[in-house]
KEKE-3310 file (N, C-alpha, C; in steps of 0.2 Angstrom, whole numbers, plus 5000, padded with zeros to 4 digits):
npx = (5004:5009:5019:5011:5005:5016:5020:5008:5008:5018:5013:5002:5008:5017:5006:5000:5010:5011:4996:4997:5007:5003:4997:5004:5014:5022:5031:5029:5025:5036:5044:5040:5040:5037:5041:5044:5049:5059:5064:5072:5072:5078:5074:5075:5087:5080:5077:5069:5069:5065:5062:5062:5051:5048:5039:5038:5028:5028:5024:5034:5037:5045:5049:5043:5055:5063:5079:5086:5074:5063:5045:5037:5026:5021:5017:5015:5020:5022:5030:5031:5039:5039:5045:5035:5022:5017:5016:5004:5008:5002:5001:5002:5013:5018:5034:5049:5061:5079:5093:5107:5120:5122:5131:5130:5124:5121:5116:5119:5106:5096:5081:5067:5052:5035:5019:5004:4997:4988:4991:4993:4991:4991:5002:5020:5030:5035:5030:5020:5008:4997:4984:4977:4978:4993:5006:5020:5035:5049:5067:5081:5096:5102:5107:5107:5106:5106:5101:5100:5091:5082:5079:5088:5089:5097:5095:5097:5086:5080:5064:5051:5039:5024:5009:5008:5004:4990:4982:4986:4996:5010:5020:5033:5041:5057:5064:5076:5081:5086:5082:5081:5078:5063:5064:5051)
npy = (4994:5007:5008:5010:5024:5031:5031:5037:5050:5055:5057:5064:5076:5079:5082:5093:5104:5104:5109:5122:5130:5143:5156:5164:5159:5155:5159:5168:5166:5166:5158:5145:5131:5118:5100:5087:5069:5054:5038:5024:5008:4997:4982:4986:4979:4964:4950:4950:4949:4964:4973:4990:5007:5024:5035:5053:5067:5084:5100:5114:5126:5139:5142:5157:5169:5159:5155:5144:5133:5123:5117:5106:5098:5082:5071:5051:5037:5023:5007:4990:4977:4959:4942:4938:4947:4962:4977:4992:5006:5021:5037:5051:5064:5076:5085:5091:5099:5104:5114:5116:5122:5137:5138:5146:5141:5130:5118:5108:5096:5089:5081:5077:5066:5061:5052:5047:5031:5023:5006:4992:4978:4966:4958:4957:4947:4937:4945:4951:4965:4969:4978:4987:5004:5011:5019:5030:5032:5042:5049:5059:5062:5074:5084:5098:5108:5120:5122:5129:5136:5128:5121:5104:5089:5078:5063:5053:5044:5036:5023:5021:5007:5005:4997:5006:5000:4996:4985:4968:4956:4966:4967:4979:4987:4991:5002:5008:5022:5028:5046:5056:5072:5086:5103:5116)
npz = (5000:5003:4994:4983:4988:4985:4971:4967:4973:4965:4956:4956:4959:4947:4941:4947:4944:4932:4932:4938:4929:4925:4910:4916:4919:4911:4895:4880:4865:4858:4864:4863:4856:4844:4845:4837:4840:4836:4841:4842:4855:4867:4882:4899:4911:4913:4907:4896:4879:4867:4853:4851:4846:4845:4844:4849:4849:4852:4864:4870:4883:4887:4906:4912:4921:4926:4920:4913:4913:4905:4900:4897:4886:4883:4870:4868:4859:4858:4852:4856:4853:4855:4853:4851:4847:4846:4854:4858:4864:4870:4876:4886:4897:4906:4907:4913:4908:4909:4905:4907:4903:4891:4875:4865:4853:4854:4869:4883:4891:4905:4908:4916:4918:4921:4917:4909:4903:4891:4887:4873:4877:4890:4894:4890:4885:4895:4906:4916:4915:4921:4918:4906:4908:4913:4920:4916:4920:4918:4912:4908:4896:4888:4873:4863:4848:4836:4819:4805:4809:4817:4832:4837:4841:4852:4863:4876:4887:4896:4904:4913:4915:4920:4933:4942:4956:4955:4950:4950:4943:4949:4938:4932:4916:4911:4899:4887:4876:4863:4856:4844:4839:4831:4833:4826)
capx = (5000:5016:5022:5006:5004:5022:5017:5002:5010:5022:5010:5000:5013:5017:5001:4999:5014:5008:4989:5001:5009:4998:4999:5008:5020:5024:5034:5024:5023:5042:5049:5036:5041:5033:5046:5044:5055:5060:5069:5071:5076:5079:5073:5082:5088:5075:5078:5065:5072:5061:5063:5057:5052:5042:5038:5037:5026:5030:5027:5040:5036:5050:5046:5048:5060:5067:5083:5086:5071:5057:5039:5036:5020:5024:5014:5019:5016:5029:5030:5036:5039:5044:5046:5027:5018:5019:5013:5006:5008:5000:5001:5003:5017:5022:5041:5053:5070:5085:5098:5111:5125:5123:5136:5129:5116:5122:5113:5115:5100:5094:5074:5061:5043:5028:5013:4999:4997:4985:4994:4986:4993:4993:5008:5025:5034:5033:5031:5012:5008:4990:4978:4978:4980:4999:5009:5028:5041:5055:5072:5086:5100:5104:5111:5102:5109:5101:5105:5096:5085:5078:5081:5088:5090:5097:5094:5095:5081:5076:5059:5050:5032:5021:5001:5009:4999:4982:4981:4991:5002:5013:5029:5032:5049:5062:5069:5080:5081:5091:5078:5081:5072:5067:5060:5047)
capy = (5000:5012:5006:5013:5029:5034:5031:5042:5056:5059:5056:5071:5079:5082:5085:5098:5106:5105:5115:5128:5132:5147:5160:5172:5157:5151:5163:5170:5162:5167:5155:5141:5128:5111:5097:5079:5065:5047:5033:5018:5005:4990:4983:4984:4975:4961:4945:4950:4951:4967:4978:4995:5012:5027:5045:5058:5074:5089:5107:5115:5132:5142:5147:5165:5171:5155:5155:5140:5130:5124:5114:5101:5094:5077:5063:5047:5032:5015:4999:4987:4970:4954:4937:4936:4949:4971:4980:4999:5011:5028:5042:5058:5066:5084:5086:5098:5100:5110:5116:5116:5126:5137:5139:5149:5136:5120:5116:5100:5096:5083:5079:5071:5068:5057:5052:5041:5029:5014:4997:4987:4971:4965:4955:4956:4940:4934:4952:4956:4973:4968:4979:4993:5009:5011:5022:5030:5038:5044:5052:5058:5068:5077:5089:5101:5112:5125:5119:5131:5140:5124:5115:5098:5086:5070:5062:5047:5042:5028:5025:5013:5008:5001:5000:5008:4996:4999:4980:4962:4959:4974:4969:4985:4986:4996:5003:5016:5024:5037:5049:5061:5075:5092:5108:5117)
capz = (5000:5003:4987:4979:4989:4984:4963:4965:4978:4961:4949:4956:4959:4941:4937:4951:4942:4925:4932:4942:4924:4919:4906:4920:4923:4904:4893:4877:4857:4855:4869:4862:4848:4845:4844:4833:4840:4835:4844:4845:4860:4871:4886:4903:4919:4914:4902:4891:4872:4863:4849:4851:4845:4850:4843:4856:4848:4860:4866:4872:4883:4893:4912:4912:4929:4925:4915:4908:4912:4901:4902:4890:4886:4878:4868:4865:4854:4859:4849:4859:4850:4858:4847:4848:4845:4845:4859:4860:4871:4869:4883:4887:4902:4907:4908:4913:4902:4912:4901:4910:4900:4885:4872:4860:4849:4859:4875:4885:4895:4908:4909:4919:4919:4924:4911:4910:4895:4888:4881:4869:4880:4898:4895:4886:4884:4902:4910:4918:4919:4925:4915:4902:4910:4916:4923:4913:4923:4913:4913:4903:4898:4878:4869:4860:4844:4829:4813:4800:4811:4821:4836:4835:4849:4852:4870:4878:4889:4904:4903:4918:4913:4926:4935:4950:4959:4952:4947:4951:4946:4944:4933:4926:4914:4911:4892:4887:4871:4860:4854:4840:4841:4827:4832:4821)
cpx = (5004:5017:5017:5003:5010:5022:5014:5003:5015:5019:5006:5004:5015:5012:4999:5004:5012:5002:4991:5003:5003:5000:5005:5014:5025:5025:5026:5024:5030:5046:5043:5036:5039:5038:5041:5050:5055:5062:5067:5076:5077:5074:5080:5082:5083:5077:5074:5070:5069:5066:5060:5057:5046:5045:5034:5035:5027:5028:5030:5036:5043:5048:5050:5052:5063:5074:5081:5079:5064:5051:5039:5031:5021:5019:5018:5015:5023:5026:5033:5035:5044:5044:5038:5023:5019:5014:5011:5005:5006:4998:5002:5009:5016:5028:5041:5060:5071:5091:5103:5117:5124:5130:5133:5123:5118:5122:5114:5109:5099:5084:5069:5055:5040:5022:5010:4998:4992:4989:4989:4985:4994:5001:5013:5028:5031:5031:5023:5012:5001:4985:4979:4978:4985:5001:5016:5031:5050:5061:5077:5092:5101:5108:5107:5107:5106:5105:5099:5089:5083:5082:5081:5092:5091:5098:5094:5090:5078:5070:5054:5043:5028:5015:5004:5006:4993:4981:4987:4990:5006:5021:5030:5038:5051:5064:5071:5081:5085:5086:5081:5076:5073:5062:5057:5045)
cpy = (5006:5013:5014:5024:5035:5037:5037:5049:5060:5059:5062:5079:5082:5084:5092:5105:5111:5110:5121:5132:5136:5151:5163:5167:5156:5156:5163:5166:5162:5162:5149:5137:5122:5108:5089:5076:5059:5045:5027:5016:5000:4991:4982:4979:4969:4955:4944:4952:4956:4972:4983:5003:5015:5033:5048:5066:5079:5098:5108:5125:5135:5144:5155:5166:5165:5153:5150:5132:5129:5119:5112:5095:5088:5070:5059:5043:5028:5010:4996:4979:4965:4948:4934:4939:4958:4972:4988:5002:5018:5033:5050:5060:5074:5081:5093:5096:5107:5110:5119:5118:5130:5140:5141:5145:5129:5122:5108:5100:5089:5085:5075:5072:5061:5057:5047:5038:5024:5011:4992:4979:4970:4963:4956:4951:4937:4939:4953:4961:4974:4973:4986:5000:5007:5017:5025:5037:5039:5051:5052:5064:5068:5082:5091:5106:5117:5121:5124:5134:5137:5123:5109:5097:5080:5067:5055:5046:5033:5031:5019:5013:5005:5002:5003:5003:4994:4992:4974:4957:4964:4973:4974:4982:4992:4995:5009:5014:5031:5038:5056:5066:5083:5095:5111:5126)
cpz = (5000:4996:4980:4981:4986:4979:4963:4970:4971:4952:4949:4957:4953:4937:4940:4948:4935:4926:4934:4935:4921:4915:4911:4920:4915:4901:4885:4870:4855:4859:4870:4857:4851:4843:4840:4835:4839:4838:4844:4851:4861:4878:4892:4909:4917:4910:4896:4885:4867:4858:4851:4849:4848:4846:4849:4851:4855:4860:4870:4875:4887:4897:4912:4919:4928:4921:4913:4911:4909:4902:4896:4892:4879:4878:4868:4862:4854:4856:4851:4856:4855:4851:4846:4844:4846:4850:4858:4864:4870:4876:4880:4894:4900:4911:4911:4911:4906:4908:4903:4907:4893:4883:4867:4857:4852:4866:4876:4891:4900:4906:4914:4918:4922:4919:4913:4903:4895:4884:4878:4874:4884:4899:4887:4884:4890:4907:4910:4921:4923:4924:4910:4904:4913:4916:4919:4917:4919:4915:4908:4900:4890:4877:4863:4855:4838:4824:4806:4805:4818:4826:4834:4842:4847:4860:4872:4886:4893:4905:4908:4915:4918:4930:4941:4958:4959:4952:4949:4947:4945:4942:4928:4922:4912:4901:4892:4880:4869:4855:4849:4838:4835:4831:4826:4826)
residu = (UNK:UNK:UNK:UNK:UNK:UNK:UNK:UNK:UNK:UNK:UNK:UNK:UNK:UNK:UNK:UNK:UNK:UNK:UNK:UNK:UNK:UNK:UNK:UNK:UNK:UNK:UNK:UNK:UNK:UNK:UNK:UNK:UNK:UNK:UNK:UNK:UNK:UNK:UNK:UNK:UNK:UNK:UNK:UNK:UNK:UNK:UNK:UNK:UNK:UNK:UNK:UNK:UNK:UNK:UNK:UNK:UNK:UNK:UNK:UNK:UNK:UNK:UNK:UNK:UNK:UNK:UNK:UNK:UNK:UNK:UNK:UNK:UNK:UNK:UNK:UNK:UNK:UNK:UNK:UNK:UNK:UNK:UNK:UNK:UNK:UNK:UNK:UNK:UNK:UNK:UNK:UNK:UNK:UNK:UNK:UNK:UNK:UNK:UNK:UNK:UNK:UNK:UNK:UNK:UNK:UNK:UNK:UNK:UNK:UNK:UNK:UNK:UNK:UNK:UNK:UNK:UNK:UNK:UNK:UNK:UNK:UNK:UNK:UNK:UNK:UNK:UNK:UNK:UNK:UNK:UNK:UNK:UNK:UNK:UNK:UNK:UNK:UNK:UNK:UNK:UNK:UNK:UNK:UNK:UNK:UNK:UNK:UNK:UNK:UNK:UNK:UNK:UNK:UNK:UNK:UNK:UNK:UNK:UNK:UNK:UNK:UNK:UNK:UNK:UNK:UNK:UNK:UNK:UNK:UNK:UNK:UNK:UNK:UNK:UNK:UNK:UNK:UNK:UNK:UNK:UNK:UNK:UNK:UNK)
# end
């Protein structure tokens, strides 16, 4: 029960973040671009064998008094293939990207968030996640550069996925991915 209250103390917690983010707090249309990102990955720590990829659509706003920190509202869409059968995963998260040095048009950055997704499939090889609502905690560190005007971004990303307890059993799993990413 601990287990569960702890998921759902950081689940609201980034949504209480995300409601907090208003007009006064978010910078204006000029410190606001929509990003498209690819990647593919693996899974981790586990024995499972998956192929996998995921596009991450995203806006992107700057907190204004904040120097280098931004808010990012980010979808997802993951294909997680084992040797049976493709799985998807569709969600939504709020992030926050800190950009931790500029150099002129090159930023590296760290990331985290919290979102909430439906999977098409309880089970991945041997892994029960025990019901189609789950849970995705994510983390990760990039580098961010202009190239003709744009933002481009390449990041790598650990990504847990799991009912937080909502459901038994709860095998969540772990993937990491390198995601390339464009501004627009």
């Amino acid at each position: 029960m601990a287990d569960r209250r702890f998921y759902f103390f950081w689940i609201f917690f980034f949504l209480a973040v995300s409601l907090c983010l208003s007009e006064k707090a978010i910078a204006g249309d000029k410190d606001r671009y929509f990003e498209l990102g690819i990647g593919g990955g693996t899974n981790l720590f586990q024995s499972l064998n998956t192929e996998q990829a995921i596009i991450t659509p995203a806006v992107n706003w700057k907190i204004k008094d904040v120097k280098s920190l931004w808010f990012r509202l980010e979808g997802d869409i993951e294909l997680i293939n084992d040797d049976r059968r493709t799985t998807l995963v569709f969600g939504a998260a709020p992030m926050l990207r800190l950009f931790l040095k500029e150099m002129g048009n090159n930023k590296p950055f760290i990331e985290a968030g919290a979102g909430a997704n439906f999977i098409s499939r309880n089970r991945i090889e041997d892994r029960h996640l025990g019901g189609s609502f789950v849970f995705s905690f994510m983390g990760g560190v990039g580098y961010e550069f202009k190239t003709g005007g744009r933002p481009v971004g390449i990041s790598y990303r650990y990504r847990h996925i799991s009912n937080a307890g909502l459901y038994a059993p709860n095998e969540g799993i772990d993937s990491q991915y390198l995601i390339l990413s464009i501004g627009f």
